[in-house]
N, C-alpha and C positions, 0 to 999 in steps of 0.2 A: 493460070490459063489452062488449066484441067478441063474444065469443065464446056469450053465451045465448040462446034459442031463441026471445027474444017480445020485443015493441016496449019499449021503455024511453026516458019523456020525461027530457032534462037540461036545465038551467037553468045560465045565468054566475049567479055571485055577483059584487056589485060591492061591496066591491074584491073583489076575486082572493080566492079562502081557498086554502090548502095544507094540506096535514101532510106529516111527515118520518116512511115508517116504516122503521124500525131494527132488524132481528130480532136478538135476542141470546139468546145459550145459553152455558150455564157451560159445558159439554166437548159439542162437537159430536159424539163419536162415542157417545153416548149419549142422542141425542134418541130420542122417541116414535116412532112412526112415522108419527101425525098431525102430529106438529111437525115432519120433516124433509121434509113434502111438502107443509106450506104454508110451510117455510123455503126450498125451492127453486123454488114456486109464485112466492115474493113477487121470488126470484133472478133467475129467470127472464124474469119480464114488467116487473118494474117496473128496472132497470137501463138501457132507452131513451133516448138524449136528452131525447125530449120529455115525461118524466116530471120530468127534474130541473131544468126552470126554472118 
């Protein structure tokens, strides 16, 4: 959430919450073109170190 144009409060949760998102497509050379641009949306930004602990 770097990247939008207006204040945004966040909060810890205690304990920690996660999720694991996982994009998955039967034949990638046949996505939508809304799916292949928030499947490279999610490629993109979320692949970080500090996503994955």
């Amino acid at each position: 959430m770097r990247d939008i144009p207006y204040d945004v409060d966040c909060y810890l949760t205690e304990p920690r919450a996660s999720r694991i998102i996982g994009p998955a497509v039967m034949n990638p050379e046949f996505m939508a073109p809304a799916v292949r641009t928030m499947y490279n949306h999610i490629i993109k930004n979320y692949q970080e170190e500090e996503f994955r602990n």
